[in-house]
N, C-alpha and C positions, 0 to 999 in steps of 0.2 A: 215781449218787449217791455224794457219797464216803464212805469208809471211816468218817472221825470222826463225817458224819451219821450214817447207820447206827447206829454205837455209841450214839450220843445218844439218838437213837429208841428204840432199845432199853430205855435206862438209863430216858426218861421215860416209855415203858409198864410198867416192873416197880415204877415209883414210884407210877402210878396202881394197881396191883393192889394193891401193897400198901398204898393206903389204903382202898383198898374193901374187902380183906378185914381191917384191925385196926378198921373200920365195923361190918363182920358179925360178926364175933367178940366186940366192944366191948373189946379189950386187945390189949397188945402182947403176953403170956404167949401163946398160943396158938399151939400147932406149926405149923398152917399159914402165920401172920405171920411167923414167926421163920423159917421156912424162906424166905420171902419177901423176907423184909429179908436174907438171906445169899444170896441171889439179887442182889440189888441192890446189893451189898457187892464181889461177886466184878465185876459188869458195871463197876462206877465204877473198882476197880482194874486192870480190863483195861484199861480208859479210859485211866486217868493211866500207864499204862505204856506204851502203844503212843504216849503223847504225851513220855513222860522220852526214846525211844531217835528221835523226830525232832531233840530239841532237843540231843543229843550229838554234839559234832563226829566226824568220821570224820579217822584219823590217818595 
């Protein structure tokens, strides 16, 4: 599987976790969301960077 699936995967399981838990929680204030959504923060910028240094030409 390649790399960006992977990533993708990734991003769209921490997306469903964190709707399940700001469901259990009933808010976005709660540590465990907010740790959650900086989970999913980190994984989309991992994303859009591994995708900025395919898109740079080599010199």
């Amino acid at each position: 599987m390649k790399r960006s699936m992977l990533m993708q995967l990734r991003i769209e399981r921490a997306r469903n976790r964190l709707h399940v838990l700001a469901e259990k929680y009933g808010e976005f204030q709660h540590p465990a969301v907010i740790k959650q959504s900086m989970i999913l923060d980190e994984l989309i910028n991992q994303y859009n960077r591994a995708g900025e240094q395919i898109k740079k030409p080599i010199v």
